[in-house]
N, C-alpha and C positions, 0 to 999 in steps of 0.2 A: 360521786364518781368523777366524771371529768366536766370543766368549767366550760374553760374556752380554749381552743388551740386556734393557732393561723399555719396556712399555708402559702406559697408563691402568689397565691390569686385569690385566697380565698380566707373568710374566716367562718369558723364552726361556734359557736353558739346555745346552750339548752334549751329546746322548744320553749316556749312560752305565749302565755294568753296574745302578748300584740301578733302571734305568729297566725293566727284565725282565718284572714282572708288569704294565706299563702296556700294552709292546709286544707282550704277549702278548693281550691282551684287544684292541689296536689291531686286528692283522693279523688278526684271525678277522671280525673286523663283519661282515657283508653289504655295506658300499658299499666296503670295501677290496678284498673277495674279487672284486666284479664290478667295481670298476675298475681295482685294480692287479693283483688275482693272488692266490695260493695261494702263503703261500712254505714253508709245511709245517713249522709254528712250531706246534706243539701243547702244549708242556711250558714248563715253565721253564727247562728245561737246555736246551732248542732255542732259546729265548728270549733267552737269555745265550748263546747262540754265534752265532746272528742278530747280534744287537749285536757282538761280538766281530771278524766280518764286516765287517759297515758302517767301524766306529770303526780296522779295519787297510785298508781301500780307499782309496788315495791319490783325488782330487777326489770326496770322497764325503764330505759331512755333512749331519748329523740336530740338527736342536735341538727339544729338548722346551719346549714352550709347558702352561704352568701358571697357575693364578690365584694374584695375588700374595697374596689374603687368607689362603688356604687350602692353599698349595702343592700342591693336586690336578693331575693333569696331564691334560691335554686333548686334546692334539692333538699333530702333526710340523707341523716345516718343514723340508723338504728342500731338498740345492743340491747340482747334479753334475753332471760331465759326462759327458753320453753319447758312445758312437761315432760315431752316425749326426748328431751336429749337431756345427754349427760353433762352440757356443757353450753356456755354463752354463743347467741349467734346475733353473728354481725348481718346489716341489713343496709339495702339505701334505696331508694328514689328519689328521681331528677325529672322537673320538668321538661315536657317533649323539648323543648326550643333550645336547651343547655344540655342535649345528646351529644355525643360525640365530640367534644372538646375535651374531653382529660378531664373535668371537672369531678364524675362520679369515683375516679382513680385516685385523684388528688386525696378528695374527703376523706375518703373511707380507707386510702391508705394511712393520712394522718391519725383516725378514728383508729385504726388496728394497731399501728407501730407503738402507739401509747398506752393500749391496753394488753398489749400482749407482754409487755413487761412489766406489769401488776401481778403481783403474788394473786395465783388462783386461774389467772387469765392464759398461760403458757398454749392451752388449747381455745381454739376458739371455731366455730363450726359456724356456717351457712346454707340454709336451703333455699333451694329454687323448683321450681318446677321444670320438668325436662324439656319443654317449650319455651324456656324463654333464653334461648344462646346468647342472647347481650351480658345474662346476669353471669352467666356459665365461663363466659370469654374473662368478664372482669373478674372473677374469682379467681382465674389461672392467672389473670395478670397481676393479681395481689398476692399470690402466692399458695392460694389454696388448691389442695386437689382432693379428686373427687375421692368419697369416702363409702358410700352406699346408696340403696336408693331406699325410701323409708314409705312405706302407704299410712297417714292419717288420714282419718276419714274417708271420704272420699278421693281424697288428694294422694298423689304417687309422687314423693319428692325425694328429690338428686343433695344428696348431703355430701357437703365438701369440707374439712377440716385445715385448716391453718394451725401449724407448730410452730412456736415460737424459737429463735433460731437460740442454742445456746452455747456459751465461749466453748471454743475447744478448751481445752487443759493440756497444757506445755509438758512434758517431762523432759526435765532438765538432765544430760549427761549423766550427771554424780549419781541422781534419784535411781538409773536405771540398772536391772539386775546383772552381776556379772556373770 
């Protein structure tokens, strides 16, 4: 899929094993636990088999987003497909302390602009839960709107779709009918 890309501040990355102690401190936050789940990653050795997980699941990737200064790592960008849709959905998390700086817009705008111009990728969808308006806000600012609202499982989620924007087409004077 996609390697590496960089942005103004940042560079994005494919998950990988040294990424352990990041994703370990990621999946415990308080805003992953309430909006994505518990995925009972409490160690390092569950940390690196989480990973392990991800990086063997065929349409399943994780890019780690880092500042270029510092190589700290900050956040995910997610892209996968699920069951229940027709199409890829774009994902992110960022730790608490790197909120509200542009950074999760940066990522995941670079992660979209590059995939949405891949054959197959023109559509690309994201859900959220209807409680969590940070994800909802950044979705309108990447471009997506809202599409439906979808019940899995237990879960009642806010599906928003992103179309990839495509050239107009010129008709030139001569071309057109007299």
């Amino acid at each position: 899929m996609l390697n590496q890309l960089t942005t103004a501040r940042l560079s994005l990355a494919p998950l990988s094993q040294e990424d352990q102690d990041f994703v370990l401190e990621l999946v415990n936050t308080p805003g992953w636990l309430r909006f994505i789940g518990d995925r009972k990653v409490h160690t390092s050795e569950e940390a690196s088999c989480y990973i392990a997980k991800i990086n063997g699941t065929p349409d399943l990737y994780y890019w780690v987003a880092r500042l270029k200064d510092t190589g700290a790592p900050l956040g995910i960008i997610t892209f996968l497909k699920r069951n229940y849709l027709p199409h890829f959905d774009l994902g992110f998390a960022f730790l608490p302390q790197y909120t509200g700086a542009g950074y999760a817009q940066e990522a995941a705008a670079a992660v979209l602009s590059t995939l949405s111009s891949m054959p197959g990728h023109a559509t690309i969808l994201a859900t959220t839960l209807p409680t969590n308006e940070r994800s909802m806000q950044l979705l309108t600012k990447l471009g997506f709107r809202f599409s439906q609202e979808l019940q899995v499982g237990n879960d009642l989620l806010r599906v928003y779709a992103h179309h990839a924007k495509t050239p107009e087409v010129q008709v030139a004077e001569a071309d057109q009918p007299a």
